[in-house]
C-alpha positions in Angstrom: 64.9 107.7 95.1 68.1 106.4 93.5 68.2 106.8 89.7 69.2 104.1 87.5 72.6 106.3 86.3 73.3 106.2 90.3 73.2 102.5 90.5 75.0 102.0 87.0 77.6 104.3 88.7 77.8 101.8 91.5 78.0 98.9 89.6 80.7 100.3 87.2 83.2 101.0 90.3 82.5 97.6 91.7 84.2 96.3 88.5 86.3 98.8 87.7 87.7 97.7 91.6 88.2 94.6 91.0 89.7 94.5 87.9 92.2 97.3 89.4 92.9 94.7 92.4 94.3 92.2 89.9 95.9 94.3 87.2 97.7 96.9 89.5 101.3 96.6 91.1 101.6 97.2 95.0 102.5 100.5 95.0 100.0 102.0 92.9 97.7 100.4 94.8 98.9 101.5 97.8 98.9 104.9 96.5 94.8 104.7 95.4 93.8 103.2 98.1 95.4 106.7 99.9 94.0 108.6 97.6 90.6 106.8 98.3 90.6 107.3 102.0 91.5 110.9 101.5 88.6 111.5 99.7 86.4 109.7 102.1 87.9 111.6 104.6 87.3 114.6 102.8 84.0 114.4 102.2 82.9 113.8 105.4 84.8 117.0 106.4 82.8 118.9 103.4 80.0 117.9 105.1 80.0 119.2 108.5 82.2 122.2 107.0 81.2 123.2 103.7 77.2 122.1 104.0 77.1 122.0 108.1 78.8 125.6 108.7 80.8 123.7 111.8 84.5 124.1 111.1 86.2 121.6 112.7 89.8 120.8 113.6 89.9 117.9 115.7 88.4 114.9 113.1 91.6 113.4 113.4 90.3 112.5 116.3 88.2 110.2 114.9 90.1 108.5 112.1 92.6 107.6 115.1 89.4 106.1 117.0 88.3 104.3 114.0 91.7 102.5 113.7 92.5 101.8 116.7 89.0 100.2 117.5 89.4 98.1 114.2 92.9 96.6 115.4 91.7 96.4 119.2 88.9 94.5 118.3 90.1 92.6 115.1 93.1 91.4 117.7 91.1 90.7 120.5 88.3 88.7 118.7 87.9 85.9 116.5 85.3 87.7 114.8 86.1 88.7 110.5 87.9 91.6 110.1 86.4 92.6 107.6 83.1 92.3 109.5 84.8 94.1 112.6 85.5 97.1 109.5 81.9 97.3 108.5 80.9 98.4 112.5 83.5 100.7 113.2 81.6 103.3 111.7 78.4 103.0 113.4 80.4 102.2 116.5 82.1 105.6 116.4 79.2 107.7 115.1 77.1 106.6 118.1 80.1 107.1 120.4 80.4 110.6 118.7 76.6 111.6 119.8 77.7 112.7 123.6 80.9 114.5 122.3 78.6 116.7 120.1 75.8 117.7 122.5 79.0 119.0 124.9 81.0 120.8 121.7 78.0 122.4 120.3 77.7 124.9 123.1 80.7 126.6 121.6 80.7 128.0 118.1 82.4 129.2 115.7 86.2 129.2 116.1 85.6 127.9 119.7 84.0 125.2 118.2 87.3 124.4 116.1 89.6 124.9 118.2 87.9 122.9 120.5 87.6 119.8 118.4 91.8 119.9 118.1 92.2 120.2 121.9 89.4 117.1 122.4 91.9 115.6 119.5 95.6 116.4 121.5 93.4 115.1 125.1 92.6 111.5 123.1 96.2 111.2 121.9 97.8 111.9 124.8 95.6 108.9 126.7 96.1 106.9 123.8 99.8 107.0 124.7 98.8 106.2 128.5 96.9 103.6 127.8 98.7 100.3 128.5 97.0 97.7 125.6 97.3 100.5 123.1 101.1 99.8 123.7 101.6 103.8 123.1 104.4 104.6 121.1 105.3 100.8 120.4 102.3 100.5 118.3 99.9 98.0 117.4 100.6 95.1 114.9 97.0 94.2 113.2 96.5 90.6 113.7 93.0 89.1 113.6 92.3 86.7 115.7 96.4 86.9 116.8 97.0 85.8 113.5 99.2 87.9 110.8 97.0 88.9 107.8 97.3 86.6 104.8 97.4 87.6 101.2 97.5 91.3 100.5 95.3 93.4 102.1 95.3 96.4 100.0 93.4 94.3 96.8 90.4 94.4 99.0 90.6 97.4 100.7 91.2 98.9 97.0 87.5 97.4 96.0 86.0 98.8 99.3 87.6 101.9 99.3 86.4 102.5 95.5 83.5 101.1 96.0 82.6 103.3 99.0 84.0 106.5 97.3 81.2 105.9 94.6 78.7 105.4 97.1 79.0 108.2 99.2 78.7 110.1 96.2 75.5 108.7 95.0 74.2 108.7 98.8 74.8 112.4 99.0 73.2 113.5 95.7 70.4 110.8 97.0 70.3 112.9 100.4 70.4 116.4 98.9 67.3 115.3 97.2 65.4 114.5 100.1 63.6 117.0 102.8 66.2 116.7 105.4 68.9 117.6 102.4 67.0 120.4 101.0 67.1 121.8 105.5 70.9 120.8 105.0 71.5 123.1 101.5 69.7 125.5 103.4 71.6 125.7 106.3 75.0 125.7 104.0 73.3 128.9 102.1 71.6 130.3 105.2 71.7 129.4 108.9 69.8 132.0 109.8 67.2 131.9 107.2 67.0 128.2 107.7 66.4 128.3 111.3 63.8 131.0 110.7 61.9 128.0 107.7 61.6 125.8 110.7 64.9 123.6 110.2 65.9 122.1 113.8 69.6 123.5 112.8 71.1 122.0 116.4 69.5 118.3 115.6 70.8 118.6 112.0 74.3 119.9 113.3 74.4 116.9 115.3 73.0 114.2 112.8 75.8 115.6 110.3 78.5 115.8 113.3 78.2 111.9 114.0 77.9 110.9 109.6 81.6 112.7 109.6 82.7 110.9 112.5 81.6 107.9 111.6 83.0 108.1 108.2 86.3 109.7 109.3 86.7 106.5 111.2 85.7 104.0 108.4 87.9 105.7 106.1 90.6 105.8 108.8 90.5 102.0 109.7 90.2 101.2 105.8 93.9 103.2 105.7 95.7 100.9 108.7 94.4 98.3 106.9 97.2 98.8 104.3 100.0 99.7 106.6 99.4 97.0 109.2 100.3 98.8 111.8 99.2 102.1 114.3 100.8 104.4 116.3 99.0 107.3 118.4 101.3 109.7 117.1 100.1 108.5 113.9 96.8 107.8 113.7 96.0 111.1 115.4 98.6 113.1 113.3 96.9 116.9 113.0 98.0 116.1 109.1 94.9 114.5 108.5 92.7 117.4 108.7 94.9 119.3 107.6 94.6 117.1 104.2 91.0 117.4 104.4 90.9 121.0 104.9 93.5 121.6 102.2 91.6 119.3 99.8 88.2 120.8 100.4 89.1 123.9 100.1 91.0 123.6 97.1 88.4 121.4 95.3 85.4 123.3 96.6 83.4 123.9 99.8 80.1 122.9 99.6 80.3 120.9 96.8 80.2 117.3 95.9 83.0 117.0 93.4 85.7 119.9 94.8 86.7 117.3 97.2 87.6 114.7 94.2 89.2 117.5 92.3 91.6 118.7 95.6 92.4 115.1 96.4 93.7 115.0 92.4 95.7 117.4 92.6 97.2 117.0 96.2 98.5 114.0 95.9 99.3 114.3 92.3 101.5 117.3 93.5 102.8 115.5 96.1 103.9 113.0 93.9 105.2 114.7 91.2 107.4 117.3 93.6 108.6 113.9 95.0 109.5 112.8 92.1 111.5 116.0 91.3 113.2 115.3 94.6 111.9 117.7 96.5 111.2 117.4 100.7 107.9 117.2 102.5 107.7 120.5 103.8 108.7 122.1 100.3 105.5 119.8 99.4 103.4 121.4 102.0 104.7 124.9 101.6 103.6 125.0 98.2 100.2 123.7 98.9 99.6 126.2 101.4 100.6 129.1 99.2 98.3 127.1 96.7 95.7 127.3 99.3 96.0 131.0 99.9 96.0 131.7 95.9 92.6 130.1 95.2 90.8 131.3 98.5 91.6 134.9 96.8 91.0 134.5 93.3 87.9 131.9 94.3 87.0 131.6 97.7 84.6 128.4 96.7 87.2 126.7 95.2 88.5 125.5 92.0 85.0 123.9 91.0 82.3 126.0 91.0 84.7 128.7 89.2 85.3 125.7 86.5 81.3 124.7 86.4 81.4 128.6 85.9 83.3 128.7 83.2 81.9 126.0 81.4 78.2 127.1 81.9 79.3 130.3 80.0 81.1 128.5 76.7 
């Protein structure tokens, strides 16, 4: 049951998104709408990682699927594309059902390691593929016609929108029976498996949420730059971000992804500003990475909520 603090959650972001669409230059709405689909992005991957237990590093995979099946289809069709956004997700999340039943016979670090190979096989087709025009790129134009106004105002409102959402649907889930099998799996496979969870139909439920919100999150992104490219949309950087951001923010938690997204980009930004390169940027969050998985292996947080409790 949704509480009324839930839906007054909702309702806040819904004006706090479009006021922000009006009032906010280009860039910085560029940059939260980035921010936005990271943490979309994230999340999903804190799901089937920090609450699932399968660590994967292919969902790159499907924010490249969820993009290019938003411009294939936008292009192709005269249908909305904002319509043609809304059933991406459950497009990919039921195309994402066969790929799980094959990957869940490995495990563990087969399983990861697995999910980036599947990743690498779907870009390299993507490049052989003749109306995905491979390195060329696609141009989004609905209906073969450019996009009028500018898009990021309403993929800003979605995007926030959403971000609030998923929130309140995951402390909505985690209140339910199947979210009480799902904290117990995160604490427990074993022990949850032994209470009478069905841990491979859970795996699988949560496997094809992530990819279907991967690919919503991904298609909200190319919304904003206009344009695709394979080696782009499937970039390994992606879940790398969400990795980085999960595990900086904290695993298994609703809020650690929200916190690691903060301070990602707002290092990112600030070391640009400072006129430092990309791969100074990413060298230091690494290192960063490293530093909290020692001193707090669940992230930055639960040691905070830790600290708080106490004073």
């Amino acid at each position: 049951m949704i509480r009324r603090m839930e839906i007054l959650a909702l309702a806040v972001a819904l004006a706090c998104g479009l006021a922000g669409a009006r009032l906010l230059d280009a860039g910085l709405l560029f940059l939260a709408c980035e921010v936005l689909t990271l943490f979309l992005m994230a999340q999903m991957w804190n799901l089937l990682a920090g609450y699932g237990g399968q660590v994967s590093l292919g969902h790159q995979v499907f924010v490249g699927l969820g993009a290019y099946a938003l411009f294939l289809t936008a292009n192709a069709t005269t249908l909305p594309m904002w319509l043609v956004l809304a059933g991406v997700p459950f497009v990919v999340a039921l195309a994402a059902i066969p790929l799980g039943m094959v990957m869940f016979h490995l495990k563990a670090a087969y399983f990861a390691v697995g999910m980036w190979v599947v990743a690498e096989i779907v870009q390299q087709l993507a490049y052989k593929m003749p109306f995905v025009r491979g390195t060329a790129g696609l141009v989004l134009r609905p209906g073969g016609q450019s996009v009028q106004g500018y898009p990021e105002q309403v993929v800003f409102v979605v995007a926030l929108v959403a971000a609030v959402g998923l929130m309140v649907a995951l402390r909505v889930f985690l209140r339910t029976r199947a979210g009480l099998a799902t904290l117990a799996l995160r604490d427990n496979e074993g022990a949850a498996r032994a209470a009478g969870v069905n841990v491979q139909r859970l795996h699988l439920i949560l496997f094809c949420v992530t990819a279907g919100g991967c690919a919503g999150a991904g298609a909200l992104y190319y919304i904003t730059t206009l344009y695709v490219t394979p080696n782009d949309a499937f970039q390994l950087n992606w879940v790398v971000a969400m990795m980085v951001v999960t595990v900086i923010g904290g695993t298994g938690t609703l809020a650690g992804p929200a916190l690691g997204c903060a301070i990602l980009i707002g290092l990112r930004e600030g070391m640009t500003a400072a006129g430092f390169s990309g791969d100074q940027y990413w060298i230091v969050m690494g290192l960063l990475s490293v530093t909290v998985l020692l001193v707090s292996p669940r992230g930055l947080w639960p040691a905070l909520a830790g600290i708080f409790r106490k004073g």
